[in-house]
C-alpha positions in Angstrom: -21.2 -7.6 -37.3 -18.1 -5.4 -37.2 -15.8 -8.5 -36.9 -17.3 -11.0 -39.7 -19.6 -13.2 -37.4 -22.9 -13.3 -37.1 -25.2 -12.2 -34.1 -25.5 -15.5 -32.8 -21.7 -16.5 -33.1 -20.9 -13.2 -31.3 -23.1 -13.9 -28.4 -22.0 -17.8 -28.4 -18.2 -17.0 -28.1 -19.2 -13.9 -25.4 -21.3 -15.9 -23.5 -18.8 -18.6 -23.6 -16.1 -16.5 -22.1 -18.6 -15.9 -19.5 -19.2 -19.4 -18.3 -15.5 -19.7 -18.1 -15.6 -17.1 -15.3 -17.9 -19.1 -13.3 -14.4 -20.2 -10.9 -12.1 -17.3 -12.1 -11.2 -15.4 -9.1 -12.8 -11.8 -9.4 -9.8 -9.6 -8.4 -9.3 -10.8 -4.3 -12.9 -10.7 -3.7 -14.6 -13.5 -2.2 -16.7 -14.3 -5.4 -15.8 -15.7 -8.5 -16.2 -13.1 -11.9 -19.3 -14.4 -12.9 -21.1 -14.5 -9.6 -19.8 -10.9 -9.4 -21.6 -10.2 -13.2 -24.4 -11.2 -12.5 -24.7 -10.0 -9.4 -24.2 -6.4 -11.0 -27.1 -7.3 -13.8 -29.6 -8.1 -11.3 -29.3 -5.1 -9.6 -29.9 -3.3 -12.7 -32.6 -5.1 -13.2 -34.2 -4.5 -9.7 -33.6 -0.6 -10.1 -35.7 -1.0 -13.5 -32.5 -0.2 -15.9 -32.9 -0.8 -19.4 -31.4 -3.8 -21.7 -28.6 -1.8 -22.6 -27.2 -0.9 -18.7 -28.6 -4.0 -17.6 -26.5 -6.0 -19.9 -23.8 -3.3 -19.4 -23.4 -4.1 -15.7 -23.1 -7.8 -16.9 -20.9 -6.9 -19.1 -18.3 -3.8 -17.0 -15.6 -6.3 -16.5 -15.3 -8.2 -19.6 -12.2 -6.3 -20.4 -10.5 -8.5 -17.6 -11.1 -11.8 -19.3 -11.2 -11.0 -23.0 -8.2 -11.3 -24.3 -5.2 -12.8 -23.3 -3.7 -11.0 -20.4 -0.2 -9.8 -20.5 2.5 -9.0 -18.3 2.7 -5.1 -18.8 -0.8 -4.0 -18.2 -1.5 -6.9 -15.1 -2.3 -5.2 -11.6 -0.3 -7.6 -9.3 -3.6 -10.0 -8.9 -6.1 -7.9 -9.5 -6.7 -8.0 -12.8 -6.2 -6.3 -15.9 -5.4 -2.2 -16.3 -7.3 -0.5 -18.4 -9.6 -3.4 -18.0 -12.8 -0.8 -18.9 -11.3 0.3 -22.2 -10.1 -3.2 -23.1 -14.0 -4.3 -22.8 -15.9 -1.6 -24.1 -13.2 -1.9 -27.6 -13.8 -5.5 -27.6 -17.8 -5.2 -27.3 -17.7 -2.5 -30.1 -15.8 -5.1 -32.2 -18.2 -7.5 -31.8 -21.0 -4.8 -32.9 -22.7 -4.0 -29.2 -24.4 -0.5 -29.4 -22.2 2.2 -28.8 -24.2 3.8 -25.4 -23.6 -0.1 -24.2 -19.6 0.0 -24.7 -19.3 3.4 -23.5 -21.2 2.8 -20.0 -18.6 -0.3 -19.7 -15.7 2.4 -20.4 -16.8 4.6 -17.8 -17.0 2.5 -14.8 -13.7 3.1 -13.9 -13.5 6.8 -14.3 -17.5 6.8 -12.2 -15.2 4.9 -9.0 -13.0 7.8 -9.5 -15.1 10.6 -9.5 -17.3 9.1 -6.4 -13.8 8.7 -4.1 -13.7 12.2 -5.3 -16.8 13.7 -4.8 -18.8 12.0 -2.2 -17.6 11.8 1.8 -17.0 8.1 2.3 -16.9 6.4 -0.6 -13.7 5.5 -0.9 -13.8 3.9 2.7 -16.9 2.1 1.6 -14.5 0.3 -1.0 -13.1 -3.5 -0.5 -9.7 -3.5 0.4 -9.2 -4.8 -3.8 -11.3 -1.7 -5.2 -9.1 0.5 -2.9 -6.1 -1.3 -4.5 -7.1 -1.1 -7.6 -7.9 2.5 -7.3 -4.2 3.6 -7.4 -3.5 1.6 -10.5 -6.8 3.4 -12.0 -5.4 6.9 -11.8 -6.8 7.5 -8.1 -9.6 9.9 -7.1 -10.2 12.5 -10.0 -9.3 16.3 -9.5 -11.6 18.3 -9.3 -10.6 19.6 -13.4 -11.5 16.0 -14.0 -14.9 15.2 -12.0 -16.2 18.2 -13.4 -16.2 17.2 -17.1 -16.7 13.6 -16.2 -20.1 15.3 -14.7 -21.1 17.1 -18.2 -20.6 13.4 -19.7 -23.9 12.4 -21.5 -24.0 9.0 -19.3 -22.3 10.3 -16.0 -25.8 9.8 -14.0 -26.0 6.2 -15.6 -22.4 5.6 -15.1 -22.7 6.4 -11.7 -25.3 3.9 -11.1 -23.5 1.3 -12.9 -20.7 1.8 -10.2 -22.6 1.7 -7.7 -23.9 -1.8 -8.9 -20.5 -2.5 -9.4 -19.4 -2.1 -5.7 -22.6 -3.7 -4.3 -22.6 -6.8 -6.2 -20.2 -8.9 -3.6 -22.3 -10.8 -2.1 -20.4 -14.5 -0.8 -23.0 -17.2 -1.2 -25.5 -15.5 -3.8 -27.2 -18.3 -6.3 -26.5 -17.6 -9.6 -29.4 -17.1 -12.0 -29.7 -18.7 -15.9 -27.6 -16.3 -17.6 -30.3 -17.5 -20.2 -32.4 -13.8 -20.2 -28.9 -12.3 -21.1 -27.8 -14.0 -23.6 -31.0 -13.5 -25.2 -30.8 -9.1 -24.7 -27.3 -9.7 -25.7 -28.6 -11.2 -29.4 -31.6 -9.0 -29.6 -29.2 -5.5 -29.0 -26.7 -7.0 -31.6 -29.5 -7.8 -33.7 -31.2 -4.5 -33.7 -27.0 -3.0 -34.4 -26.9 -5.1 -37.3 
């Protein structure tokens, strides 16, 4: 592993932070961060995704909860700026495959490109995703959702957003995070 632990302590403390989320507020929605996680994985899973975007829609918003969060880079209550580059660093460190940490990274700048691009999408957002937004940069310019569209993952990232946005649901059971953990260990296994 990049950071001196093993596979299995890497996936313990990660999975760790996890459970931890199970009350956090997720960023004014009605759902705590987990519920919101998982959420997002099981969609991916339903659409047929592979381990590495299933367990990076788990995984998008780990940049919020990682590390401590500081003053300078907090959006009011809405979590942490820069959240997606925060996460996919931190999932590098602990030795996750590259295509994984990128997809994480790009979930921000997919929201931006699709307020961009595609009529009604940005009034499809929550009222938080919409807030958010401004502190993310806003809708892309057209300069800027053109290359994002020449990026290698751009269709995946799209439908890692899209995840993203439809995993709200109040009131939604959470599953054993069990099958996770376990493609978490085999991907960092297979880095390794």
């Amino acid at each position: 592993m990049a950071n001196g632990m093993s596979a299995e302590q890497a996936v313990s403390q990660l999975f760790a932070l996890c459970q931890q989320q199970a009350e956090a507020d997720y960023i004014g929605e009605a759902i705590s961060q987990l519920e919101h996680m998982a959420q997002a994985a099981e969609l991916a899973e339903r659409e047929g995704a592979d381990d590495e975007l299933v367990l990076a829609a788990f995984l998008h918003d780990v940049g919020h909860f990682c590390q401590t969060l500081q003053d300078h880079n907090r959006m009011a209550e809405k979590g942490r700026q820069g959240h997606e580059q925060v996460g996919a660093h931190w999932l590098r460190s602990l030795g996750f495959p590259q295509r994984l940490c990128d997809l994480v990274a790009s979930h921000v700048d997919a929201k931006r490109y699709l307020c961009a691009r595609e009529p009604g999408y940005f009034e499809a957002l929550s009222p938080a995703s919409r807030q958010t937004l401004v502190w993310q940069g806003g809708p892309m310019s057209l300069e800027q959702a053109v290359a994002f569209e020449r990026e290698p993952l751009f269709a995946d990232a799209l439908r890692l957003r899209r995840w993203d946005e439809a995993a709200k649901v109040v009131g939604k059971p959470l599953p054993d995070l069990a099958k996770w953990q376990s493609t978490a260990a085999r991907l960092l296994t297979a880095v390794s």
